[in-house]
MITORNU-783676 format. One line per field, with one value per residue (C-alpha): residue in three letters; x, y, z. Coordinates in Angstrom, 2 decimals. Layout:
BEGIN
code	ALA  ...
px	X  ...
py	Y  ...
pz	Z  ...
***
This chain:
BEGIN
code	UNK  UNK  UNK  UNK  UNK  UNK  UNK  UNK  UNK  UNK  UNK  UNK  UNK  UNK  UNK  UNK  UNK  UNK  UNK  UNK  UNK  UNK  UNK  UNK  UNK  UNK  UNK  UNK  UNK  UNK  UNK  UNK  UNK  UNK  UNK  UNK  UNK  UNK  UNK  UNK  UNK  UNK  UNK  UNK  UNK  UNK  UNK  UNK  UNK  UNK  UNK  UNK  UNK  UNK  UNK  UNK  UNK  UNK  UNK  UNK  UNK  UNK  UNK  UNK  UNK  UNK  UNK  UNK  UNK  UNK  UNK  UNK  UNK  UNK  UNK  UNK  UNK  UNK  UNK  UNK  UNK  UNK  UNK  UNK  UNK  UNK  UNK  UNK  UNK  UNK  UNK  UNK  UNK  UNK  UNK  UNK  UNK  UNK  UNK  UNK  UNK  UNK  UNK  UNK  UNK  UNK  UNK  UNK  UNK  UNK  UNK  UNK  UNK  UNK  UNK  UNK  UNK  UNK  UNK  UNK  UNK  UNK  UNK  UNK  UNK  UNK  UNK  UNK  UNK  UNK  UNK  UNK  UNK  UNK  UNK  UNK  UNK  UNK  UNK  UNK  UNK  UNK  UNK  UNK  UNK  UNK  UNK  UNK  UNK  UNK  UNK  UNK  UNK  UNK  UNK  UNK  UNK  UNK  UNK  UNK  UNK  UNK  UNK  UNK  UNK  UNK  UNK  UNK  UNK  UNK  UNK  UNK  UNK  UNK  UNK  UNK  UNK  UNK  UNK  UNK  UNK  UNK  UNK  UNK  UNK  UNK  UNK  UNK  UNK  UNK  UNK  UNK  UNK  UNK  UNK  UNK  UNK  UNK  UNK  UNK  UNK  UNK  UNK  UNK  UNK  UNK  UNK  UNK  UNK  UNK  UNK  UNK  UNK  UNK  UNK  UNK  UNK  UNK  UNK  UNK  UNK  UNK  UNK  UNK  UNK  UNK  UNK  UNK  UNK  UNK  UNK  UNK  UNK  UNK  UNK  UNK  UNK  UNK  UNK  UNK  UNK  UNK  UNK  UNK  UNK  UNK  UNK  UNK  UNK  UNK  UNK  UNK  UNK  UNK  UNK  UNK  UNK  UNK  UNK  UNK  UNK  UNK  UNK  UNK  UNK  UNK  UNK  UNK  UNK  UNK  UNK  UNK  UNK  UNK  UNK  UNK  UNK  UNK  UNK  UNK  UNK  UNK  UNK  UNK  UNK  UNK  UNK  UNK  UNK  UNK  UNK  UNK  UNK  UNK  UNK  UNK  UNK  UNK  UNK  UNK  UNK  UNK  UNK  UNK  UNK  UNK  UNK  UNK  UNK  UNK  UNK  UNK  UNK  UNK  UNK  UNK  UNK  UNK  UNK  UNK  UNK  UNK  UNK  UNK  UNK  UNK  UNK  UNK  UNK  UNK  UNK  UNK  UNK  UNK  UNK  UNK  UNK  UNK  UNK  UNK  UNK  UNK  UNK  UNK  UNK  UNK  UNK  UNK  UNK  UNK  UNK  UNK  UNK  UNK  UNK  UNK  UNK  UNK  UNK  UNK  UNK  UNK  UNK  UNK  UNK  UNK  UNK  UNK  UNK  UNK  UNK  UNK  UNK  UNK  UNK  UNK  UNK  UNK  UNK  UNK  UNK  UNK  UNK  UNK  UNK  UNK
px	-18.32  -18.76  -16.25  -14.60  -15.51  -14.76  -16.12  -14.47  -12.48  -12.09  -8.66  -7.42  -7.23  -10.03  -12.76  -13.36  -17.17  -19.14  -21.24  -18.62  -16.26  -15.38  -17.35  -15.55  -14.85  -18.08  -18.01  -16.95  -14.44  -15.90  -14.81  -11.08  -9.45  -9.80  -5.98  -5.84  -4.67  -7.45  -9.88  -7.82  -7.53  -4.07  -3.66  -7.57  -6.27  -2.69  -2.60  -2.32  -6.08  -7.25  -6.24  -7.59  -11.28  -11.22  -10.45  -8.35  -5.51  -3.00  -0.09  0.13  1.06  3.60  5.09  7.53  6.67  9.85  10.92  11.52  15.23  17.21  18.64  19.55  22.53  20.76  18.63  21.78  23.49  20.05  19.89  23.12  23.46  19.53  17.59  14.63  12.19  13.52  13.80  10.21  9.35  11.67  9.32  11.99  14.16  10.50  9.74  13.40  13.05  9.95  10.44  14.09  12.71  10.44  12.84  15.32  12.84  9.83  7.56  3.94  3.55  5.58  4.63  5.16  8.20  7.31  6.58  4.33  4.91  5.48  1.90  2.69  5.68  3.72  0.93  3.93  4.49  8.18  9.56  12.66  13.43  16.81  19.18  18.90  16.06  12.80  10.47  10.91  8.65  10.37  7.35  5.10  1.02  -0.43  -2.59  -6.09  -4.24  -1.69  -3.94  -6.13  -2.95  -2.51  -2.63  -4.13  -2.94  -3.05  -3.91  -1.17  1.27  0.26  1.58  5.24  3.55  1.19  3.87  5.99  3.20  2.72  6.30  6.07  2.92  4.05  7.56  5.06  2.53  0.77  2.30  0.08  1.25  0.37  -0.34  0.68  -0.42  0.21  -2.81  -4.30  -3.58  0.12  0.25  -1.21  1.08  4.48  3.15  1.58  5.13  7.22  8.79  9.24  8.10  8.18  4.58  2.89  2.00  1.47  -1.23  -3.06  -2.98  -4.71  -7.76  -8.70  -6.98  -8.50  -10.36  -11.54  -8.42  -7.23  -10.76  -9.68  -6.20  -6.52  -9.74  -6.86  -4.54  -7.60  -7.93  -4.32  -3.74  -7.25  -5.81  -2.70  -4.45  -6.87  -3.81  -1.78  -5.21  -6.10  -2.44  -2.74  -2.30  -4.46  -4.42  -3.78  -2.40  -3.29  0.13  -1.25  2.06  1.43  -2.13  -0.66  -0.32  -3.99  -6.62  -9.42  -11.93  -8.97  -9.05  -13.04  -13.75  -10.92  -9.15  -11.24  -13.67  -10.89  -9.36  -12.39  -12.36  -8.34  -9.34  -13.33  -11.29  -10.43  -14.27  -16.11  -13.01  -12.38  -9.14  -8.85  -7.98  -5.48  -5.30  -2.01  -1.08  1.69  0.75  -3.08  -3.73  -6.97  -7.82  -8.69  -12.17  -11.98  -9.75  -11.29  -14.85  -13.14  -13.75  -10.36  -10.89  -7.95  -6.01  -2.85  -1.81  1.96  3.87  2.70  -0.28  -1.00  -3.15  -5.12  -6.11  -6.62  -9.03  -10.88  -11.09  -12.37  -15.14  -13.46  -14.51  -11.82  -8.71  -5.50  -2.19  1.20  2.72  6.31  8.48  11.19  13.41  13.54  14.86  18.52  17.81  18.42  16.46  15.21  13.67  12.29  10.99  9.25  7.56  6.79  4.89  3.08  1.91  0.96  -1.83  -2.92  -3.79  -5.28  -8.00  -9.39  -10.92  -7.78  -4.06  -1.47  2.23  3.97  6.14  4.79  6.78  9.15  12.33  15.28  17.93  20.58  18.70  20.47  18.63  19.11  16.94  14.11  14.61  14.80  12.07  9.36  10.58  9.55  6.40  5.54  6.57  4.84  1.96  0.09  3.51  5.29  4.17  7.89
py	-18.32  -19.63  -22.34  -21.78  -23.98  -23.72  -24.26  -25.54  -23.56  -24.10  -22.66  -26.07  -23.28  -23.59  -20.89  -19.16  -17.72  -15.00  -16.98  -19.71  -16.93  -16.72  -14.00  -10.62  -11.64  -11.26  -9.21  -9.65  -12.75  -12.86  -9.34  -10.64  -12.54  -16.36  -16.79  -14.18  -15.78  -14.99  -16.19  -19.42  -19.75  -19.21  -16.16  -16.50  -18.41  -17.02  -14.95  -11.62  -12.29  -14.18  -11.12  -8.64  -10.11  -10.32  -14.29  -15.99  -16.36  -19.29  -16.96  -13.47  -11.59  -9.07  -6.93  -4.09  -0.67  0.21  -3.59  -3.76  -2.35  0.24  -1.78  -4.86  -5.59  -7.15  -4.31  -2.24  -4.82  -4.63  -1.05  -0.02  1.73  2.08  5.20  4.65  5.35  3.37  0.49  0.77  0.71  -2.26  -5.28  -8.39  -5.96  -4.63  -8.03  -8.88  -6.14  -6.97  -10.31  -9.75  -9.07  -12.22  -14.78  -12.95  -12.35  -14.58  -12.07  -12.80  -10.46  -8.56  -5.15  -4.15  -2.23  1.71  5.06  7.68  9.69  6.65  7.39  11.09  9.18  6.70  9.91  12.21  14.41  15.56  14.14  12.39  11.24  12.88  11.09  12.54  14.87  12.87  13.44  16.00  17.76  19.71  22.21  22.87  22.65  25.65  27.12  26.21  26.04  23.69  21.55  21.17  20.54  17.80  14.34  11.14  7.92  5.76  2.16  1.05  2.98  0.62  -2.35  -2.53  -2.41  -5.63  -7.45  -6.53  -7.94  -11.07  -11.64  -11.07  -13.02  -15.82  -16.46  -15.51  -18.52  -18.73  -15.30  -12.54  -9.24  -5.89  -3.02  0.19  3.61  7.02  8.76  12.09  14.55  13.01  12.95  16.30  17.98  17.09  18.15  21.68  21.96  20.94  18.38  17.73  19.98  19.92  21.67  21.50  24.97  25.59  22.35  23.94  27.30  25.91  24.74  27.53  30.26  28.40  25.64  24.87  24.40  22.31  20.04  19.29  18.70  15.90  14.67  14.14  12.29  10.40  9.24  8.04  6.20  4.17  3.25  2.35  0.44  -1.72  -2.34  -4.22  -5.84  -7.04  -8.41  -10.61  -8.39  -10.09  -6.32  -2.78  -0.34  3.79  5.40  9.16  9.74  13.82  13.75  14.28  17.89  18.41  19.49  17.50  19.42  20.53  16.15  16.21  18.68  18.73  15.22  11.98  12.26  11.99  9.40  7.04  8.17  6.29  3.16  3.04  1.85  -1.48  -1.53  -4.34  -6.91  -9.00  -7.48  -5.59  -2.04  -0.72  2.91  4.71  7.45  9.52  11.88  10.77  9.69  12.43  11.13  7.43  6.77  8.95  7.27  4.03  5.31  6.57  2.59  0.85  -2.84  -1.98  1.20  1.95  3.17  4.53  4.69  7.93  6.48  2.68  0.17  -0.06  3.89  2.99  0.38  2.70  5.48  3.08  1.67  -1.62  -2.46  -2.38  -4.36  -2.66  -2.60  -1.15  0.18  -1.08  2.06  2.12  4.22  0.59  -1.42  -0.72  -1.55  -4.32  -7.46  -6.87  -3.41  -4.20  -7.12  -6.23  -3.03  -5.59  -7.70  -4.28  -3.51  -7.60  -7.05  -4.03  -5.33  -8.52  -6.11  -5.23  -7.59  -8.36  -7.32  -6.91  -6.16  -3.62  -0.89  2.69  3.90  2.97  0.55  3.22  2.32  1.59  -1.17  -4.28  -6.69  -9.52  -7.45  -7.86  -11.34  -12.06  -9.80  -11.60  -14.99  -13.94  -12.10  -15.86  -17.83  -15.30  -14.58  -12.98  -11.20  -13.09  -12.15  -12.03
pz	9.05  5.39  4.41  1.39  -1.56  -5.45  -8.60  -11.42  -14.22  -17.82  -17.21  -14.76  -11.57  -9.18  -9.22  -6.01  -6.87  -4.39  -2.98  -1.91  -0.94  3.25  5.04  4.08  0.81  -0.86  -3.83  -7.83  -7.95  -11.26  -12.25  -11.89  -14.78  -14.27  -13.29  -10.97  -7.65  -5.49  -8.49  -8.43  -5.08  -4.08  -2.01  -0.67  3.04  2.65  6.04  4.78  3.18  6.46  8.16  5.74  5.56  9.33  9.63  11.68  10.46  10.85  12.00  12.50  8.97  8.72  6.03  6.31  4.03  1.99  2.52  -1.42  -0.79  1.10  3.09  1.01  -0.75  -2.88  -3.88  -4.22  -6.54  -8.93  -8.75  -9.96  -13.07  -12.92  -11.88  -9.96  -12.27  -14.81  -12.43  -11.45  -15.19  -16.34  -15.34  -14.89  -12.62  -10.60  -10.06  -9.34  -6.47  -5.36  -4.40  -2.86  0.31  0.42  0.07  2.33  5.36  4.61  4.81  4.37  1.21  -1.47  -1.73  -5.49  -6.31  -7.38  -6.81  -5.81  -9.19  -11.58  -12.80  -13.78  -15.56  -17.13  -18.32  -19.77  -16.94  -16.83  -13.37  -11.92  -8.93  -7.72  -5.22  -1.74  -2.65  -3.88  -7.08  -8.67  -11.73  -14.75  -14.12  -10.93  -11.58  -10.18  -12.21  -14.10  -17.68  -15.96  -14.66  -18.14  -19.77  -17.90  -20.57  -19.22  -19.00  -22.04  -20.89  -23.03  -20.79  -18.52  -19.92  -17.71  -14.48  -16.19  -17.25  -13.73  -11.91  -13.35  -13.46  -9.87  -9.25  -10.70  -8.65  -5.31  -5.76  -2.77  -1.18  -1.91  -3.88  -2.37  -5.05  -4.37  -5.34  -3.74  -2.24  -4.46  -2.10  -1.78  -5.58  -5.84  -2.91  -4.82  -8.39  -6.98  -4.83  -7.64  -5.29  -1.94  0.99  4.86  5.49  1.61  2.10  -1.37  -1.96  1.23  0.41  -3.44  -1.33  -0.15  -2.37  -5.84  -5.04  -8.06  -9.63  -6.29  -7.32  -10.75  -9.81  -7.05  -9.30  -12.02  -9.60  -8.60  -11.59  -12.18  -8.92  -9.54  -12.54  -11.44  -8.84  -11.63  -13.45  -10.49  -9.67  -12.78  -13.57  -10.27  -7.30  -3.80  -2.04  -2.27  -0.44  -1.02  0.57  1.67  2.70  3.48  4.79  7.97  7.36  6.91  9.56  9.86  8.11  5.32  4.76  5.19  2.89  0.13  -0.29  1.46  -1.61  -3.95  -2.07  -2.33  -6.29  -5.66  -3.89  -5.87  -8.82  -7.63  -5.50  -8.17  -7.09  -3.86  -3.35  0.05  0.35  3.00  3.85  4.64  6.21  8.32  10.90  10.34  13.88  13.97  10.50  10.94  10.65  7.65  5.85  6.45  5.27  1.70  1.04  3.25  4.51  6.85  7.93  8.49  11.62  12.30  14.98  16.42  18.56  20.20  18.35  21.06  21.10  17.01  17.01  19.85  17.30  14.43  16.92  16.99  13.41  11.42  10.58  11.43  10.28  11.89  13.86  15.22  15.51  13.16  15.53  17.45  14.77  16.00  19.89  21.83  20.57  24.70  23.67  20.34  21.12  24.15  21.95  19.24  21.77  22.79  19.13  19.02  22.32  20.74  17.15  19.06  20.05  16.06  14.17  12.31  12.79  9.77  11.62  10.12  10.78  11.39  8.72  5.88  6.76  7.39  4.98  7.49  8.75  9.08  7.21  9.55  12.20  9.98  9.48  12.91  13.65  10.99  12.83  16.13  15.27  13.66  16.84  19.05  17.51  20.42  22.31  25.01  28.47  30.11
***
């Protein structure tokens, strides 16, 4: 394996280049501005990266999905008075969020504070997020004319989420930032349903019923979470997770032949840069290999089948992340922890393991179980065998 070496920079960082890069990590440092952390060199051996890039890293990294919040009182205290799309676009408190969470459990990378629809936000498109029900648009897209109606992001619209991440960035030093972006056929699902739905009937009825409208639809969300990927990657973020959080609901040749291709579109945005690419979804068990062939380093795996049966259905080539069960959080340290040491054997058999959760962190969660919980997956990297 290459040892990492850098080059000078005019700017006083140190320049990670391609060809000094550690195997994995081959591609465009230079296409990243000359401060960006992985450029400079401080997120490239931070164990999320080693991980990531299929290195060995110096402790097992975990991260909790949904760990910006819910459960903190902290997070409460800087949300009140603040709706959450206003929050997401206020940059000192979507830093302030996203880094709550670090310094409370030492977690091994903030994952930037948004949503799924803040790009339709950010492009114009009427939609709030209402308490206890979820996003939420002032008027469905169903039709052609909705669709070509649809405006596209101005890059200027952009510049909260910039300023949010280097805010963010540069409290994290050498902890890497996670972008985040929902998947298109996520996106797509809640603007065709108007909001949220238990089976997205209406998304996967627009396949089939008017495909062509369903095409230019999830083309358009492509387009919007790529760039709302570039912009968290440009402004300093290591990595990147795509959150397909409906994809679950799709057969296999629905996924195949109506939403992978605009999910590489997604995750092809951010393709010229070093930064890794994690693929996420719920439910997607019989969807794997796909997602990681839409251009995913790593793939997300919840908590619905063992890593071990995950790595076997990615041919034992691809990083994983996941998948502690959520419903355990609340157990006995006993039961958690000995299902914790399961998921640890099982994500010792990819090429690289990131721990996570198979799912979000419920918002009763008692924060000190997560603490705890990061703390022993740390100290016991590979599981205890008692």
């Amino acid at each position: 394996m290459a040892v990492m070496t850098t080059a000078p920079s005019t700017s006083g960082h140190s320049d990670v280049t391609d060809d000094s890069a550690p195997a994995g990590f081959r591609r465009g440092f230079h296409n990243l501005p000359q401060q960006h952390p992985l450029r400079a060199g401080g997120t490239v051996d931070a164990p999320l990266l080693q991980a990531l890039t299929a290195r060995k890293p110096s402790r097992r990294p975990v991260w909790f999905m949904r760990q910006a919040g819910r459960s903190l009182p902290e997070y409460r205290a800087a949300r009140e008075g603040n709706a959450m799309l206003d929050a997401c676009l206020t940059p000192d408190l979507a830093a302030e969020i996203t880094l709550q969470p670090v310094r409370r459990h030492n977690v091994d990378a903030g994952i930037f504070f948004s949503d799924i629809v803040v790009p339709l936000r950010l492009a114009g498109v009427g939609v709030e997020i209402v308490p206890g029900k979820g996003p939420v648009l002032d008027t469905p897209v169903r039709t052609a004319a909705d669709v070509a109606a649809l405006p596209e992001i101005d890059d200027a619209a952009l510049e909260p989420i910039r300023e949010a991440v280097a805010l963010t960035v540069a409290e994290l030093g050498s902890t890497p930032l996670i972008g985040f972006a929902g998947a298109p056929f996520t996106v797509a699902a809640y603007m065709v349903e108007g909001g949220p739905s238990r089976d997205h009937l209406l998304p996967r009825t627009m396949m089939h019923a008017d495909p062509d409208t369903w095409e230019a639809l999830a083309d358009w969300a492509a387009r919007a979470s790529g760039a709302f990927l570039r912009a968290q990657v440009m402004a300093g973020a290591s990595a990147v997770q795509l959150f397909d959080s409906w994809a679950g609901s799709l057969s296999v040749s629905d996924y195949l032949d109506h939403v992978v291709g605009h999910s590489a579109t997604a995750l092809s945005a951010v393709a010229d840069t070093p930064v890794p690419r994690i693929h996420f979804g719920t439910g997607t068990g019989e969807l794997l290999g796909a997602m990681r062939d839409a251009g995913a380093e790593a793939v997300g795996v919840d908590h619905r089948i063992p890593l071990q049966e995950a790595n076997r259905r990615l041919g034992g080539r691809t990083v994983v992340q996941g998948n502690i069960d959520p419903a355990l959080l609340p157990a006995p340290r006993s039961v958690l922890y000995r299902h914790v040491d399961e998921v640890l054997r099982g994500g010792a058999l990819a090429p690289g393991h990131v721990v996570n959760l198979g799912h979000g962190v419920p918002p009763h969660t008692n924060p000190d179980v997560l603490t705890d919980l990061v703390e022993y997956i740390h100290q016991n990297p590979a599981g205890t065998t008692g």
